[in-house]
C-alpha positions as CSV (number, residue, x, y, z in Angstrom):
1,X,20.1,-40.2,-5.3
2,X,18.7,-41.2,-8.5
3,X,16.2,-43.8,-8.7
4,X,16.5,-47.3,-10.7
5,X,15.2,-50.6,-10.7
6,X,14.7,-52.3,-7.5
7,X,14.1,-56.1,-7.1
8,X,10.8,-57.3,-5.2
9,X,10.9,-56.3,-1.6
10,X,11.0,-60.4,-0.2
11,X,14.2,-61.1,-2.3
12,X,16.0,-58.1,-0.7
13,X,14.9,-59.1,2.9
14,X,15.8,-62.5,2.3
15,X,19.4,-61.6,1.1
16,X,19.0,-58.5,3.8
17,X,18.9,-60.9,6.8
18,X,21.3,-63.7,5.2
19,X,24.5,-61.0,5.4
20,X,23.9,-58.5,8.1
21,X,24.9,-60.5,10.9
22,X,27.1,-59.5,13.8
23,X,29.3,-58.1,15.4
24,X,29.9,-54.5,13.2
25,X,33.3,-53.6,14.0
26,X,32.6,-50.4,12.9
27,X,29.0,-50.0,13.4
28,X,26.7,-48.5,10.7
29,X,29.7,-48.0,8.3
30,X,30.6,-51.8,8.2
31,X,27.0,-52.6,7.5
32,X,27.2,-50.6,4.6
33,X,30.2,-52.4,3.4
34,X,28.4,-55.4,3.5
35,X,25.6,-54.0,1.4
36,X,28.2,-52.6,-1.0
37,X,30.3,-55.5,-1.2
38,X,27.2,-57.8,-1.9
39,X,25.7,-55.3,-4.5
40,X,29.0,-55.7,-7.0
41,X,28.9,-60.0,-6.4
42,X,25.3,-59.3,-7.5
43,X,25.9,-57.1,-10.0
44,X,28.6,-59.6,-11.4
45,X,26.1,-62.0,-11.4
46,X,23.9,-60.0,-13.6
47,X,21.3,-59.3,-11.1
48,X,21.0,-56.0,-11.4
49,X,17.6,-55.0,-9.4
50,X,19.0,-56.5,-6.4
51,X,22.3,-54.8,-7.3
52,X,20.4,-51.5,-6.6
53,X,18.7,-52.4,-3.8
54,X,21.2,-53.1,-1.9
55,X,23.1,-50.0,-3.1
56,X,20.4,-48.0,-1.9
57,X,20.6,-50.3,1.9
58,X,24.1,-49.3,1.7
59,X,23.9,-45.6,1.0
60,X,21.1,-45.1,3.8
61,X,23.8,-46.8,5.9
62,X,26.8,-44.6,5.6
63,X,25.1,-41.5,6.3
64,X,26.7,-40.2,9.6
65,X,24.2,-39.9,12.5
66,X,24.0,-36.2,14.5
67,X,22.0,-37.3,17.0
68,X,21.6,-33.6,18.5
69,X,20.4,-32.6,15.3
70,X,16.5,-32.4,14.9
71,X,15.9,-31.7,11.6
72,X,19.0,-33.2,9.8
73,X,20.1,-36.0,12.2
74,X,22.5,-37.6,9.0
75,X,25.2,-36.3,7.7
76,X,27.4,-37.3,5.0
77,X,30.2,-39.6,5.2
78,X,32.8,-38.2,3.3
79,X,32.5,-34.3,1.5
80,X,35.5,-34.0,-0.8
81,X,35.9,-31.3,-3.3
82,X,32.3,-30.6,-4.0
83,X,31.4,-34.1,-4.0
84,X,29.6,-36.0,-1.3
85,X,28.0,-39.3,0.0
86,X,24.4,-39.0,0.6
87,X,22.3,-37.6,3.2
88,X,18.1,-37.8,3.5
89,X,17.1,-35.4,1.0
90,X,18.7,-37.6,-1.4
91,X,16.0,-40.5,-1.4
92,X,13.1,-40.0,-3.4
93,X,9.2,-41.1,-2.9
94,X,9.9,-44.9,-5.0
95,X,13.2,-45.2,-2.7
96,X,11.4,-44.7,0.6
97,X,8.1,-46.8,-0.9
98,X,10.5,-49.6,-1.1
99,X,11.6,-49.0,2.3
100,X,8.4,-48.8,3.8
101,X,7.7,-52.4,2.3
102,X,10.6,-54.3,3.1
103,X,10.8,-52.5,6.6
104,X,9.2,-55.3,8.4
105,X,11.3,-58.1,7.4
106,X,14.6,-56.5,8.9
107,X,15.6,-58.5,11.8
108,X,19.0,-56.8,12.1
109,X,17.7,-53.9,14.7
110,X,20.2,-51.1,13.8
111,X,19.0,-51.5,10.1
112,X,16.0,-51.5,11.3
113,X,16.5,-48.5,13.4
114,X,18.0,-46.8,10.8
115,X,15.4,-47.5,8.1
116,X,12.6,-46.5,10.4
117,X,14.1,-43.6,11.3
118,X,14.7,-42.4,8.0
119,X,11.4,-42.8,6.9
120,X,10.2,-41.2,10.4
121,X,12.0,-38.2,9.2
122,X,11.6,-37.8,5.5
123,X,8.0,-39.1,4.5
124,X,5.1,-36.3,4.4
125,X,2.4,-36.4,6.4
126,X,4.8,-38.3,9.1
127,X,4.0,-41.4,10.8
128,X,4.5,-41.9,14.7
129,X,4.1,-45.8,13.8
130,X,8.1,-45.7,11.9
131,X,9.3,-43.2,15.0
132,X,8.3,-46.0,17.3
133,X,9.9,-48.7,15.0
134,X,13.0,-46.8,15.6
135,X,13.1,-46.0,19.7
136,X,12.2,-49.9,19.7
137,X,14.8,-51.0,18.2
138,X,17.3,-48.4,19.2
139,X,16.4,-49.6,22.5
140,X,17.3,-53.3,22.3
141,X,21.1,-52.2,21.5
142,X,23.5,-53.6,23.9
143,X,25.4,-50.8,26.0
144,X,29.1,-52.1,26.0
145,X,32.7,-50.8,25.4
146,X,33.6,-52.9,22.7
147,X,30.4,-51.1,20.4
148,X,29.4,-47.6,22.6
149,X,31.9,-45.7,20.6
150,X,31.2,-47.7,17.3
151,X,27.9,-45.7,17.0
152,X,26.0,-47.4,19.3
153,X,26.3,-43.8,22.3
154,X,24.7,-42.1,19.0
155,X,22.1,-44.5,18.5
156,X,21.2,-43.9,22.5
157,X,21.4,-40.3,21.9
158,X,19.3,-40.3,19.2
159,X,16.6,-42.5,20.7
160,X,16.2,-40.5,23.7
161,X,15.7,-37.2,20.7
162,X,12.7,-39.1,19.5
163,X,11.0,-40.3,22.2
164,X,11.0,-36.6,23.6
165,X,10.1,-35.2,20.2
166,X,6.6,-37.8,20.2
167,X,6.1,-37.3,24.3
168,X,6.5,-40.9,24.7
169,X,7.5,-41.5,28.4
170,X,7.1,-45.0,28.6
171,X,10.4,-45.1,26.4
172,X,11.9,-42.3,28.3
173,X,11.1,-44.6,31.6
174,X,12.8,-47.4,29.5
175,X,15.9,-45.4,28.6
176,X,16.4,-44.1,31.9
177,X,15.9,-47.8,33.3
178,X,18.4,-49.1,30.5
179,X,20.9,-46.6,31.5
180,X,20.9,-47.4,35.4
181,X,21.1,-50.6,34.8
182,X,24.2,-50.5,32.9
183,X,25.8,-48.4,35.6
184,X,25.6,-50.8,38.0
185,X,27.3,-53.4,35.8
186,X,31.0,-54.0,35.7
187,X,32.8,-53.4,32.7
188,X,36.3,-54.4,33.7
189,X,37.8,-53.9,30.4
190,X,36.9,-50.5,30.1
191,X,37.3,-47.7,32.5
192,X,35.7,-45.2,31.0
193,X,32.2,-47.2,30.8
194,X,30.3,-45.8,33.6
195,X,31.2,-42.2,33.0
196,X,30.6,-42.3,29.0
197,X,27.2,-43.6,30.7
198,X,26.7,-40.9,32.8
199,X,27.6,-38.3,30.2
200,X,24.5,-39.2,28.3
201,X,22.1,-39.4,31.3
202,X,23.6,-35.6,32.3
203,X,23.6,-33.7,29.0
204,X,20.4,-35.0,28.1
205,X,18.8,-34.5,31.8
206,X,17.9,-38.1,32.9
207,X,16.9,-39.6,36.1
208,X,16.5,-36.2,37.8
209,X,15.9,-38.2,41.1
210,X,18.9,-40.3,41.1
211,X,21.8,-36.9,40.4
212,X,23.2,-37.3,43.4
213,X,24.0,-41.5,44.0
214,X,25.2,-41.0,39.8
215,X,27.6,-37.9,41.1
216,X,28.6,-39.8,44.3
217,X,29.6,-42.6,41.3
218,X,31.7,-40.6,39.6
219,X,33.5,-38.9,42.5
220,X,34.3,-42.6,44.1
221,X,35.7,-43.4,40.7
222,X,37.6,-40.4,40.3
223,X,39.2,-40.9,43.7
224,X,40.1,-44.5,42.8
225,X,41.9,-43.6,39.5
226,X,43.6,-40.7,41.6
227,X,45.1,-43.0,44.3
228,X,45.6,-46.0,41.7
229,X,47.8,-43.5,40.0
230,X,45.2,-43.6,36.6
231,X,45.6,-40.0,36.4
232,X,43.7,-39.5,32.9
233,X,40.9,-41.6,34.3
234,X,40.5,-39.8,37.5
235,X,40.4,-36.1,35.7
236,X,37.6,-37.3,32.7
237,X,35.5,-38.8,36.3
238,X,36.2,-35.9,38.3
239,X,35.6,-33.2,35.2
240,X,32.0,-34.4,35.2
241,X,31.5,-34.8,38.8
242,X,33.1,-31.2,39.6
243,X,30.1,-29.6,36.8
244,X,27.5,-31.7,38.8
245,X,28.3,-30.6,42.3
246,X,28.6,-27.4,41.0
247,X,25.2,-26.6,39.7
248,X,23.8,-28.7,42.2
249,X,25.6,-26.1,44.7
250,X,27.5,-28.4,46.9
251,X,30.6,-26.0,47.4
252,X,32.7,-28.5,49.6
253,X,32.6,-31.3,46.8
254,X,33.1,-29.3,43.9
255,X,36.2,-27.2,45.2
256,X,37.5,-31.3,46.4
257,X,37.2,-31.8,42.9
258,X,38.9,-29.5,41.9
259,X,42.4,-29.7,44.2
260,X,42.4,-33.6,43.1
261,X,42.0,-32.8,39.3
262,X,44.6,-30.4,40.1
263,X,46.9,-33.1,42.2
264,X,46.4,-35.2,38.9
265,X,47.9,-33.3,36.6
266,X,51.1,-32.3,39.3
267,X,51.7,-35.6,39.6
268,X,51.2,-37.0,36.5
269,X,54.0,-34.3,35.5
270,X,56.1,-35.6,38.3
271,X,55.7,-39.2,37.1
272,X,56.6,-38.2,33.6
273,X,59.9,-36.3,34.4
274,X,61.2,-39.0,37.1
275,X,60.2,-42.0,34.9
276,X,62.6,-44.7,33.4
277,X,62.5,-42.9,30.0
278,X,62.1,-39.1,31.6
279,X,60.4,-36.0,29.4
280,X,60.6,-32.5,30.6
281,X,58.7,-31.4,27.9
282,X,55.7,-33.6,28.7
283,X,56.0,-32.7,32.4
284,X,56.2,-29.3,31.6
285,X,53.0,-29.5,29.9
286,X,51.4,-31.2,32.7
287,X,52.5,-28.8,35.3
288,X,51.0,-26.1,33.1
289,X,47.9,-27.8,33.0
290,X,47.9,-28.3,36.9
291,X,48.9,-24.3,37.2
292,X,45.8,-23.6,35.0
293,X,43.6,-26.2,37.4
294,X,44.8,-24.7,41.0
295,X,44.0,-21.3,39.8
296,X,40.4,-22.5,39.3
297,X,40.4,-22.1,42.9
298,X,38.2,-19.1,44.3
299,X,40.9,-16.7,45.6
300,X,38.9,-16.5,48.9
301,X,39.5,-20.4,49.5
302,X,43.3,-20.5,48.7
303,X,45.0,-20.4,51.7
304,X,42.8,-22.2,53.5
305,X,43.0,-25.2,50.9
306,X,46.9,-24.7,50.3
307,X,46.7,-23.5,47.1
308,X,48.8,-20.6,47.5
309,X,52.1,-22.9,48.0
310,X,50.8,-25.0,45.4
311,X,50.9,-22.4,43.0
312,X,54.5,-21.4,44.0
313,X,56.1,-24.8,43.7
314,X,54.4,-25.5,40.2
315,X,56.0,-23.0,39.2
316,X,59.2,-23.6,40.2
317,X,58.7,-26.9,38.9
318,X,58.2,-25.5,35.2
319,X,60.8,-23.3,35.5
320,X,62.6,-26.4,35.7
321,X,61.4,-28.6,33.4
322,X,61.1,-25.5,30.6
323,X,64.9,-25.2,31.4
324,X,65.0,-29.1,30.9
325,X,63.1,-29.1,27.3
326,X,65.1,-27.4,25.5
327,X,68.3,-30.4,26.3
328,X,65.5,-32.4,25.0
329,X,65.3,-31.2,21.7
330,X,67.1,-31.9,18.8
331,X,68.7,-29.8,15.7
332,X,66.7,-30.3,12.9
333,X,69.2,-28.9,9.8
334,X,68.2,-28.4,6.3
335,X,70.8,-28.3,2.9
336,X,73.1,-25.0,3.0
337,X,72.2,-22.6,0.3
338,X,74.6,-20.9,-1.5
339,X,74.4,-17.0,-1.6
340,X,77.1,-15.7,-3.1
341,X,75.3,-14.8,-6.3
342,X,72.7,-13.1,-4.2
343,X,75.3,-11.8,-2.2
344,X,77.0,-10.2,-5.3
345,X,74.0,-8.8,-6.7
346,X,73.5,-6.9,-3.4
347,X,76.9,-5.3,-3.6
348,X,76.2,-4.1,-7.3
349,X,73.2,-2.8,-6.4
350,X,74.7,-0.7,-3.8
351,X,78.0,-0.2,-5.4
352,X,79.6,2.7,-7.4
353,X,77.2,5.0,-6.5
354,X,77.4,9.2,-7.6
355,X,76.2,9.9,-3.9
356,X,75.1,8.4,0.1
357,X,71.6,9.3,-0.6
358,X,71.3,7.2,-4.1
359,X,73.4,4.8,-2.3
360,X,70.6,4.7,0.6
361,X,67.8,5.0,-2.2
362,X,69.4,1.4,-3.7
363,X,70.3,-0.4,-0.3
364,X,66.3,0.7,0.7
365,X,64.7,-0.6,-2.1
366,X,65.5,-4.4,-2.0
367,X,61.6,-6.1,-2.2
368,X,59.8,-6.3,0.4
369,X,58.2,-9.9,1.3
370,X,54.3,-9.3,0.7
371,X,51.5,-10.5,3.0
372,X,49.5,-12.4,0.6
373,X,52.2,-13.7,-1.5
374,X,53.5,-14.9,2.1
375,X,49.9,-16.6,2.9
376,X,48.9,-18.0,-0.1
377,X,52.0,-19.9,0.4
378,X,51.3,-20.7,3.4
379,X,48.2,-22.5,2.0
380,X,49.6,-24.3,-0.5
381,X,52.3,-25.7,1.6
382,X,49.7,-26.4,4.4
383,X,47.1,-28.2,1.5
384,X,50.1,-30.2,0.3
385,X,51.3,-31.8,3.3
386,X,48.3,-31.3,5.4
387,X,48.9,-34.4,8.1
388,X,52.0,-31.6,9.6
389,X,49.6,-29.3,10.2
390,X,47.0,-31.0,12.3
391,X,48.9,-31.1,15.7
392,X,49.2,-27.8,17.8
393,X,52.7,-26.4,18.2
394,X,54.2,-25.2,21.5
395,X,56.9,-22.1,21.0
396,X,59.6,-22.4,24.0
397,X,62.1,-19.2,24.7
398,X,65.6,-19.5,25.0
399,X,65.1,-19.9,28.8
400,X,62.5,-22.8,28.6
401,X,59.6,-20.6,28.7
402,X,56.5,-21.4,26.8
403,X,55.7,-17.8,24.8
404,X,53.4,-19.1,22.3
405,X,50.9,-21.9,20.9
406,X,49.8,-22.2,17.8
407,X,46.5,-24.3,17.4
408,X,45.8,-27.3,15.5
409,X,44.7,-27.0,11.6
410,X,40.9,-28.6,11.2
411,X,40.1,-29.0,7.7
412,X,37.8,-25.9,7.2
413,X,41.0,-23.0,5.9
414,X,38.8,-20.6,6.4
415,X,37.5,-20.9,9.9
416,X,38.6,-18.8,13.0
417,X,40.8,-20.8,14.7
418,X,42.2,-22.2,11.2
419,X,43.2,-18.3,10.0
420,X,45.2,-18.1,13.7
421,X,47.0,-21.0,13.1
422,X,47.9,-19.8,9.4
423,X,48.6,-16.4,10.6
424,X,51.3,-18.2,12.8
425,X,52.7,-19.9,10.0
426,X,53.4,-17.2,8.1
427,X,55.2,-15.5,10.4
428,X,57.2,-18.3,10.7
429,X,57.6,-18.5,7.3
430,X,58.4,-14.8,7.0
431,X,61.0,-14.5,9.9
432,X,62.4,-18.0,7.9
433,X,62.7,-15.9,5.1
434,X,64.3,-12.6,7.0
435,X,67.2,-14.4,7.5
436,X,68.6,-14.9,3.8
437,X,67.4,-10.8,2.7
438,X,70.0,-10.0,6.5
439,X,72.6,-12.3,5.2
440,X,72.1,-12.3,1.5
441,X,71.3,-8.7,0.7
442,X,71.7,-6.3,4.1
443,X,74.5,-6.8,5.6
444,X,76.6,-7.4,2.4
445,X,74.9,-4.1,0.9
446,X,75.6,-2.3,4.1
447,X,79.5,-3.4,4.2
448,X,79.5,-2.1,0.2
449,X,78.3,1.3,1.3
450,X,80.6,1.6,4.5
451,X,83.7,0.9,2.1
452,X,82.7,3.8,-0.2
453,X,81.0,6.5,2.3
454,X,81.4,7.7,5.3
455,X,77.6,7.9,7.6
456,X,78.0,10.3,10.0
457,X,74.6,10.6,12.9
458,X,74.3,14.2,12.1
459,X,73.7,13.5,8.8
460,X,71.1,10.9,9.6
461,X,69.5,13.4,12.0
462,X,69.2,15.6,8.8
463,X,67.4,13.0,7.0
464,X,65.4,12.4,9.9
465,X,64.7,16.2,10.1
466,X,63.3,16.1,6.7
467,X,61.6,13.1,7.1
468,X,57.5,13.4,7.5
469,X,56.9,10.1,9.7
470,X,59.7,11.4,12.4
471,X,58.0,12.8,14.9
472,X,58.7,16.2,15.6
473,X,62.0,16.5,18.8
474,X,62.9,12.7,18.3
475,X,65.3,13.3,15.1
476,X,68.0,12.8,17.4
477,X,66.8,9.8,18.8
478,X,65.7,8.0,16.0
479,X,69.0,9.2,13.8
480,X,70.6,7.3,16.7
481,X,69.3,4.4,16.6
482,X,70.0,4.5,12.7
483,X,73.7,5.3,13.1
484,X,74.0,2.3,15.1
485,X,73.5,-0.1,12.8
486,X,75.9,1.7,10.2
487,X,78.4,1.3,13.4
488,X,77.1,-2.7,13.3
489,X,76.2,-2.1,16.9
490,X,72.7,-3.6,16.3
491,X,72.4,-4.5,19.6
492,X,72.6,-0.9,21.3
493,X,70.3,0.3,17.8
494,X,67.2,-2.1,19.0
495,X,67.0,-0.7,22.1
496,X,66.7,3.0,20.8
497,X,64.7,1.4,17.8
498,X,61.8,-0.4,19.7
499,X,60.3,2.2,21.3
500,X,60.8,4.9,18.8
501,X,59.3,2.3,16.8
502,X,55.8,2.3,19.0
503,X,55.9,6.0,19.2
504,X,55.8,6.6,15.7
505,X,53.2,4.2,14.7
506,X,50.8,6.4,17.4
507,X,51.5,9.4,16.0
508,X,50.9,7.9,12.7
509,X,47.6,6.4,13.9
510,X,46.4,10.0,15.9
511,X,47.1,12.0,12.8
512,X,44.3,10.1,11.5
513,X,42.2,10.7,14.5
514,X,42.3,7.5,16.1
515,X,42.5,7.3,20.3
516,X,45.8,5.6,21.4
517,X,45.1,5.8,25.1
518,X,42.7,4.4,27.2
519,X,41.3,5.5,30.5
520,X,40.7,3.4,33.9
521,X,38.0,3.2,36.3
522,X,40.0,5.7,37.9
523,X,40.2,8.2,35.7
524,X,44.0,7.9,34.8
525,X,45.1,7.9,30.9
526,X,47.4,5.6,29.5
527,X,48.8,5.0,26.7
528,X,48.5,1.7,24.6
529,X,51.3,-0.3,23.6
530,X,52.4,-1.2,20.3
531,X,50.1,-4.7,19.9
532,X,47.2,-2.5,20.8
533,X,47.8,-0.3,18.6
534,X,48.9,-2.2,15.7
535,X,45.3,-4.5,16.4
536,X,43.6,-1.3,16.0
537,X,40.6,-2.0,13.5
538,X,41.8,1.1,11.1
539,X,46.0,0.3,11.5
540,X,45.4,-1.6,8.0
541,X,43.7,0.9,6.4
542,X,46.3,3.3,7.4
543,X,49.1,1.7,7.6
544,X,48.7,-0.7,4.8
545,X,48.6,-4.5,4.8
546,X,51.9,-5.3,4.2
547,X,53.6,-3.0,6.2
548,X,51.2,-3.6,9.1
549,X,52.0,-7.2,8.7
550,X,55.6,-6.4,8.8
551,X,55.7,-4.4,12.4
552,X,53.6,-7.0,13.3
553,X,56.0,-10.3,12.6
554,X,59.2,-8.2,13.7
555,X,57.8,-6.1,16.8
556,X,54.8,-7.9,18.3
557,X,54.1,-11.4,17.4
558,X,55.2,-13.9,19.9
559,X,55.8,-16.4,17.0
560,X,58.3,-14.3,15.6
561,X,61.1,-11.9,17.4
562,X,58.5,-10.1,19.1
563,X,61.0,-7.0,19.7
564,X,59.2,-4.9,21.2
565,X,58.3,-7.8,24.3
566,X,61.6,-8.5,24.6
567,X,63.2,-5.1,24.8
568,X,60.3,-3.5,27.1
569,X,61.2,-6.6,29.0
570,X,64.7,-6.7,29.1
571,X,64.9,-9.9,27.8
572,X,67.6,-9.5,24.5
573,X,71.2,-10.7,26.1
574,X,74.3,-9.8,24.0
575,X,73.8,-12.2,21.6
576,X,70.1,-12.0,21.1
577,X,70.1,-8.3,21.0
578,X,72.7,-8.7,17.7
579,X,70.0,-11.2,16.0
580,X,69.1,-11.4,12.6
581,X,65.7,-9.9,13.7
582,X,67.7,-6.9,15.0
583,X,69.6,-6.3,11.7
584,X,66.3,-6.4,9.7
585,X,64.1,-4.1,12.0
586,X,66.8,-1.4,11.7
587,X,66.8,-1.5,8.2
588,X,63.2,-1.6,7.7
589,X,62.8,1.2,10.1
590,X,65.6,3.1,8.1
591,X,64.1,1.7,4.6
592,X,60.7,3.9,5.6
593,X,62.5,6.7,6.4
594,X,64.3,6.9,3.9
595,X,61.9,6.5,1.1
596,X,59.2,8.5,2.8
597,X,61.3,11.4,1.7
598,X,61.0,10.7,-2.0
599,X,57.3,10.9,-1.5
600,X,57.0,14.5,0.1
């Protein structure tokens, strides 16, 4: 932060003290309002020294406290395209000079705090006399609702850091008094008081002598919420209590824990699908969650605790309410497109052609939709309108079932969870897509070559013959599968298709030396199935990354058709089996065939 000209220390404490009163709505950002807001009425008013100074009381304030952090405990407050707000390093030596002299004129004690703790932190050789300054006055802060979550539970954090960091137990005996003291208070406006208390005194390891009253605390209150139907309540109490008993090694409390956590969420979905303004979705959700809890369960203590019925009736119960989600939702349905152009252009491309295999060379070689094209896309779609992309997204089947969740967007594109969640996308995006090349370009295409040629299978099985990515004794099979779809029997095709499919992408993949079977503990080889395979670390390299992308979008990706699930499965019906994802996996299966024999 560049340095400029400050006013005399006095006439910044004086105006320091005069606006910084109480209450901070929003803790150490609205005190930093107040500074800025000042420092432009002073600025207007042509006095400019005090102007600064209080910008500089203003930017020390917005820094974002990390109270885990030891070496850079503030953060920025906003980063935004390269640019951000400041952080410690900023401040130089005349900066924190001036801090040092108008530090002990602050009566406001998280300015204080903060200005202490700052200097604490950045001033060489460091003074224990400013790291006191700040557990002082981090230790007069009132714990209460209305401010713990205003920065005041970082403030506590961070005070407890420090006075570990200098070995100072008197403060530690403080804190840990402080902190009892508050549990035993009630805070009827808040229920979460006492266990946002008893989060800090656990994670950072306080009153070692008092862990069992504190997780007898917690349990009562968890029971309390349970029976006074505050399920949320009781599961954040119990959550905490369950970890406590846990690796204190009472067995008997955790596993009670557990089955009322469990109860929780059961009933909480019960409550949601019976209420006055019923949701099966919701329920369904909350029954998962209870599924997931009961199953926390040692195996060895199930029947003996009930949990084996338990289990069976939940899941009946989101059998149901899947089955009752999808009456729940609504059509969502965009402006028709006109195709016939596209549809036209097909035809011609296909049409009036010498002979079937420049026919097939044509209705093969309509563009394929390219991976990166497809994500970068994604992106931009995602960067423009990025609000619909921070919730999670649930992905029911036709029967109710949940078969896929895609994770909330955070803000960093390019971390792990982010590049799921775009991965996701663009398969949505691609199988979005699939339907206007099947209705716009295939099947017209396909009808144009029908009406001028006659496809017989055994000239298919030729082809395949010929072909170098057929697998040697399944030309039959695979010219099949092919011949269905010039029959438009797509449904019959996918079932042949699928798991010639699988088998060609391992022979593919062992030509180039790579294992597709695993062996058990027992000793007994198996082969893996087309997900493994296609996840295999060298599939891209081999297969290439758009085609790779394609088998995986059609075949494998629960986001998408996923073909191969739901034919190994036997999940397609009449209808389903006929899809739009059908139509396209046969012709991209006979699109590779094809043109694989103009590269021999």
């Amino acid at each position: 932060m560049e340095s400029e000209t400050l006013c005399l220390p006095n006439e910044f404490v004086s105006k320091s003290n005069e606006i910084i009163k109480p209450p901070y709505e929003l803790g150490y950002y609205s005190i930093s309002s107040i500074y800025r807001e000042h420092s432009k009425l002073e600025r207007e008013n042509q006095n400019e020294a005090l102007a600064n100074a209080l910008d500089l009381a203003a930017a020390i304030c917005s820094m974002m406290l990390r109270p885990d952090s030891a070496n850079e405990p503030f953060q920025p407050f906003i980063q935004l395209e390269g640019k951000r707000s400041a952080i410690a390093d900023d401040f130089d030596n005349e900066q924190l000079f001036f801090i040092e002299n108008i530090l002990e004129g602050i009566k406001e004690p998280l300015v204080t705090a903060r200005f202490a703790d700052l200097l604490w932190l950045c001033l060489t050789p460091r003074k224990v006399s400013y790291v006191r300054i700040a557990i002082e006055n981090y230790l007069t802060l009132r714990i209460h609702p209305d401010t713990w979550h205003s920065g005041i539970g970082d403030c506590w954090n961070r005070c407890i850091r420090l006075a570990r960091q200098i070995g100072d137990s008197d403060s530690m005996e403080n804190i840990e008094k402080a902190l009892q003291s508050a549990l035993q208070k009630d805070f009827p406006g808040s229920s979460f008081m006492h266990l946002w208390i008893a989060e800090i005194i656990d994670s950072n390891r306080l009153c070692k002598d008092q862990v069992e009253p504190l997780v007898e605390l917690l349990f009562d209150k968890g029971k309390y919420f349970h029976t006074n139907q505050a399920y949320r309540e009781a599961r954040e109490y119990l959550s905490l209590s369950e970890r406590i008993f846990k690796s204190s090694g009472n067995e008997e409390s955790w596993l009670d824990c557990l089955m009322i956590a469990a109860d929780c969420y059961e009933l909480e979905g019960d409550s949601r699908a019976e209420s006055n303004a019923p949701s099966q979705m919701v329920a369904n959700s909350f029954y998962e969650n209870a599924l997931q809890a009961y199953r926390r369960i040692p195996v060895s203590r199930r029947c003996e605790l009930g949990v084996t019925e338990k289990l069976e009736s939940i899941r009946n119960k989101i059998t149901e309410a899947g089955s009752g989600s999808l009456s729940e939702m609504g059509l969502l349905k965009s402006p028709g497109i006109d195709i016939s152009e596209l549809v036209k252009n097909a035809r011609n491309h296909v049409g009036n052609k010498k002979t079937l295999e420049l026919a097939l060379l044509c209705f093969t070689g309509f563009s394929v939709q390219e991976y990166q094209d497809l994500r970068q896309r994604t992106v931009d779609n995602i960067q423009q309108f990025p609000l619909s992309n921070l919730f999670a997204g649930t992905h029911m089947a036709g029967d109710g079932r949940v078969i896929a969740k895609t994770p909330a967007l955070n803000f960093d594109l390019d971390s792990q969870v982010s590049e799921k969640s775009i991965f996701n996308k663009v398969v949505q995006t691609f199988h979005q897509n699939m339907q206007l090349t099947v209705e716009g370009q295939i099947i017209p295409a396909l009808n144009q070559i029908l009406s001028e040629f006659r496809v017989t299978r055994e000239y298919l099985k030729l082809i395949c013959y010929h072909s170098p990515i057929v697998p040697e004794g399944r030309e039959y099979l695979m010219a099949s599968a092919l011949w269905s779809g010039f029959e438009h029997d797509f449904g019959n095709g996918i079932y042949l298709l699928a798991p010639q499919v699988e088998h060609l992408v391992r022979m593919i993949l062992k030509s180039e030396g790579i294992h597709t079977s695993n062996i058990d503990r027992d000793g007994i080889e198996n082969e893996n199935g087309l997900t493994t395979l296609l996840n295999n670390e060298r599939a891209e390299e081999i297969l290439g990354e758009d085609l790779l992308f394609e088998l995986k979008a059609v075949f494998t990706e629960s986001v998408g058709p996923n073909l191969r699930n739901e034919v190994a499965h036997g999940l397609l019906s009449d209808s389903s089996s006929n899809s739009i994802a059908s139509v396209y996996s046969w012709w991209m299966i006979l699109r590779l065939v094809v043109r694989s024999l103009s590269r021999r």
